[in-house]
C-alpha positions as a Python dict, from the first residue, in 0.01 Angstrom:
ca = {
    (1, 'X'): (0, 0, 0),
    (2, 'X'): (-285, -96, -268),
    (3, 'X'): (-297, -17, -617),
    (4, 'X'): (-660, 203, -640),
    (5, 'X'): (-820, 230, -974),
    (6, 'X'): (-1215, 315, -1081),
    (7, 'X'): (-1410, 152, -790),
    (8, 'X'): (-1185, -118, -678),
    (9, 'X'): (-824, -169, -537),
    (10, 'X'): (-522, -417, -512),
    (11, 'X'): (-317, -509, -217),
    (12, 'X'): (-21, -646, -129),
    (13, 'X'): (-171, -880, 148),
    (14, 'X'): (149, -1115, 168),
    (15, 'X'): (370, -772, 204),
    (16, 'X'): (118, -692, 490),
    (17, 'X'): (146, -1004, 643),
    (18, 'X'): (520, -946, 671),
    (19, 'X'): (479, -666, 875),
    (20, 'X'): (268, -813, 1127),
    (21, 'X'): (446, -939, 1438),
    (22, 'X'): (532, -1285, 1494),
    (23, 'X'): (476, -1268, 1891),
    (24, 'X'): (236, -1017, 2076),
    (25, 'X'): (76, -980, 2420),
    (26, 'X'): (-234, -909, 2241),
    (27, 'X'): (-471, -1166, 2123),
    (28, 'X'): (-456, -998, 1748),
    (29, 'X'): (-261, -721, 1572),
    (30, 'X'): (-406, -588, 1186),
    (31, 'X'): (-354, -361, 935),
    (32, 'X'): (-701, -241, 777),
    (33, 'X'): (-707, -202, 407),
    (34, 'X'): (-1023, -25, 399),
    (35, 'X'): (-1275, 30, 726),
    (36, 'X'): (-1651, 94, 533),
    (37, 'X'): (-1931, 64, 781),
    (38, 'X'): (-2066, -208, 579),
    (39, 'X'): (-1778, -390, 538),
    (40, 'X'): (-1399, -353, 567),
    (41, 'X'): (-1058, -567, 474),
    (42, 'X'): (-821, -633, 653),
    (43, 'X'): (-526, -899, 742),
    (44, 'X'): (-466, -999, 1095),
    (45, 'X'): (-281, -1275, 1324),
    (46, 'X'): (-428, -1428, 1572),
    (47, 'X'): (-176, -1469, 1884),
    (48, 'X'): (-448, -1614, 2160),
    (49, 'X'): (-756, -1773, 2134),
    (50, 'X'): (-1046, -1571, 2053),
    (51, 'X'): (-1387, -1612, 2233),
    (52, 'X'): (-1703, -1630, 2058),
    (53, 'X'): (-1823, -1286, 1878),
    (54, 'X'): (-2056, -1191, 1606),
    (55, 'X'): (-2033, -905, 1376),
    (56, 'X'): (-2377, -790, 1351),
    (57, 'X'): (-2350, -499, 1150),
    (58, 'X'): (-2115, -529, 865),
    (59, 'X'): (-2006, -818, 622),
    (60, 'X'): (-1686, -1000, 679),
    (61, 'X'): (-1460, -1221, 395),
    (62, 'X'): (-1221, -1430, 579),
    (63, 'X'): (-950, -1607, 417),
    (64, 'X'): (-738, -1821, 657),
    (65, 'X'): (-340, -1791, 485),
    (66, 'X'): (-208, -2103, 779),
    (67, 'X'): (-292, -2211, 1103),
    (68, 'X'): (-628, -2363, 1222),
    (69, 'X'): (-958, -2227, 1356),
    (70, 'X'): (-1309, -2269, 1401),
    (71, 'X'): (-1582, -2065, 1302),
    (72, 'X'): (-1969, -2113, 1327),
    (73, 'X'): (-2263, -1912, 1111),
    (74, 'X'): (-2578, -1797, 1206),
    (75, 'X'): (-2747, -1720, 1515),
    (76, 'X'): (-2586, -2017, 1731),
    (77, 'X'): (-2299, -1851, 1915),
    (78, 'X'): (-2236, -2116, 2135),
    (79, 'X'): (-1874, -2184, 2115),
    (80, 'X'): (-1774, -2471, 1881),
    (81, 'X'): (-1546, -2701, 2079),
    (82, 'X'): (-1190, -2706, 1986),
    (83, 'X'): (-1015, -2866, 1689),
    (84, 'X'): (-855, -3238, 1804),
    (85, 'X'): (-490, -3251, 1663),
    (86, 'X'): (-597, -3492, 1420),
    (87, 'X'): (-896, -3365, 1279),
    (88, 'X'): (-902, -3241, 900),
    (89, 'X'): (-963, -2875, 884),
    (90, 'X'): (-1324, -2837, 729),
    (91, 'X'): (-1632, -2565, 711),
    (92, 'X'): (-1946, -2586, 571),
    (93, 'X'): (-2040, -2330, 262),
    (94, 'X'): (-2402, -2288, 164),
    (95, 'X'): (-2408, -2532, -105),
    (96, 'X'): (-2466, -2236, -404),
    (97, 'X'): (-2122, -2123, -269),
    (98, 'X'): (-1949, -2459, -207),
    (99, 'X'): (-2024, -2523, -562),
    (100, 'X'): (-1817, -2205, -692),
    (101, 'X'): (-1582, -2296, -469),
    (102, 'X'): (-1506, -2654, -621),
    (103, 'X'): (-1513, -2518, -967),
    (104, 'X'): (-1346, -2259, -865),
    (105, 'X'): (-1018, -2458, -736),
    (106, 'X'): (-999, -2716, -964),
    (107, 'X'): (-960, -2479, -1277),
    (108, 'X'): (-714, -2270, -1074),
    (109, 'X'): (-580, -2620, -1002),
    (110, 'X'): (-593, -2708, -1394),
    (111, 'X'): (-425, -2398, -1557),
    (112, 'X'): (-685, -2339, -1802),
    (113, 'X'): (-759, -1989, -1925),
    (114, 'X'): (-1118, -1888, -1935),
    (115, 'X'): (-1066, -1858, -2299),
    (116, 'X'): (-973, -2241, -2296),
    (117, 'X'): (-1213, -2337, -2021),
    (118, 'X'): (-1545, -2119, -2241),
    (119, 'X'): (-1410, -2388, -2533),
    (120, 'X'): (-1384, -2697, -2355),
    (121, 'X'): (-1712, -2588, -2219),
    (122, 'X'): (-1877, -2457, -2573),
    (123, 'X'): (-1906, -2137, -2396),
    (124, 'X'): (-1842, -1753, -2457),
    (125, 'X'): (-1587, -1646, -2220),
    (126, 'X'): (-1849, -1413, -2071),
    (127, 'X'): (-2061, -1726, -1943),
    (128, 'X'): (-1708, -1874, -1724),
    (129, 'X'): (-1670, -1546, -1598),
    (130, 'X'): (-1983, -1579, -1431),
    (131, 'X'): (-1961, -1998, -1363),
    (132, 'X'): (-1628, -1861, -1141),
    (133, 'X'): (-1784, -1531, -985),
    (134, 'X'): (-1896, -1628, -627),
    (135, 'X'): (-2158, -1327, -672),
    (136, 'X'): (-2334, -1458, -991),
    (137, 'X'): (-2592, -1733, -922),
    (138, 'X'): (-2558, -2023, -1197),
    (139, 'X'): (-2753, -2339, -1170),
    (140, 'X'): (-2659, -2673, -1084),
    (141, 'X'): (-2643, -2822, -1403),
    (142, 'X'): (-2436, -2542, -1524),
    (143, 'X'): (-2171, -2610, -1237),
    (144, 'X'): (-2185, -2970, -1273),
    (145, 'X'): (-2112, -2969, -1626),
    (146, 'X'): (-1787, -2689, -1596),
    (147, 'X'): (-1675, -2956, -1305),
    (148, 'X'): (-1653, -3240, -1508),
    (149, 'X'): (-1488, -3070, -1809),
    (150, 'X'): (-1274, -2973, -1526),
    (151, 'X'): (-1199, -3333, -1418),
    (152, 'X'): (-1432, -3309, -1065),
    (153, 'X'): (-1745, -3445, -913),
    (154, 'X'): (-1968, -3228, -752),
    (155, 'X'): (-2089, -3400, -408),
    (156, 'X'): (-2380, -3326, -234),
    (157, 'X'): (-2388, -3371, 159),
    (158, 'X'): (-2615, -3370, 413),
    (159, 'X'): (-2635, -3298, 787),
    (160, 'X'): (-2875, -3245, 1061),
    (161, 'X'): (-3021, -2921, 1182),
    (162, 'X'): (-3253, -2789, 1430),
    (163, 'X'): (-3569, -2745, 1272),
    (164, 'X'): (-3831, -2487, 1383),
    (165, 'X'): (-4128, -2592, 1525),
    (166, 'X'): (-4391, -2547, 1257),
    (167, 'X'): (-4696, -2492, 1498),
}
């Protein structure tokens, strides 16, 4: 059941989760909030592994309430191996998103309104609002200060990747 008001709505994911079964034959079961062509919400359990797939024609927010998995982004669809029993759960954000992330948590984390956070900050509310929103681009400097008034250090990581051959 959601809660629909002037272009968005609320729902009771946990309630939905409830209702899900804890066994199946299947390798899923889900209950679809909405089902856009562009996009669509749902909450699902997984019962059986789940091969490789991509969703090439609509946007998908996952959000992982327990267990483990593995996911990989972009055009490699080779199958990432499987998680060792010991091995910390992790993905990799683009690093514009990673950012909100951290920020994100640790004022969840610190119990600070946005009203206290804009004056720790010497901020108008209107300016955290947008530090927090995942959709609003803010610059580094702007994170890295709202992390350390929130008691964090923005880290910056590095990997390899395949890169294209330029000729």
């Amino acid at each position: 059941m959601s809660e629909a008001t002037a272009g968005h709505a609320v729902f009771d994911v946990s309630a939905q989760v409830r209702e899900l079964p804890e066994t199946s034959a299947t390798m899923v079961a889900d209950h679809r909030f909405t089902d856009d062509p562009a996009a669509s919400a749902r909450v699902f359990r997984v019962y059986h592994p789940t091969p490789p797939h991509s969703h090439a024609s609509c946007d998908e927010y996952l959000y992982v309430l327990s267990g483990r998995c593995r996911m990989k982004f972009g055009d490699d669809l080779s199958p990432p191996g499987p998680l060792a029993p010991d091995e910390p759960e992790r993905f990799v954000l683009p690093a514009a998103l990673a950012t909100k992330a951290a920020v994100y948590s640790a004022w969840k984390a610190s119990g600070l309104s946005k009203v206290a956070l804009a004056a720790r900050l010497d901020l108008a509310e209107k300016e955290v609002r947008r530090i927090l929103d995942p959709d609003y681009p803010t610059g580094l400097a702007r994170m890295e200060q709202a992390a350390q008034a929130l008691g964090i250090a923005l880290v910056v990581g590095s990997r390899p990747v395949p890169v294209a051959d330029a000729a």
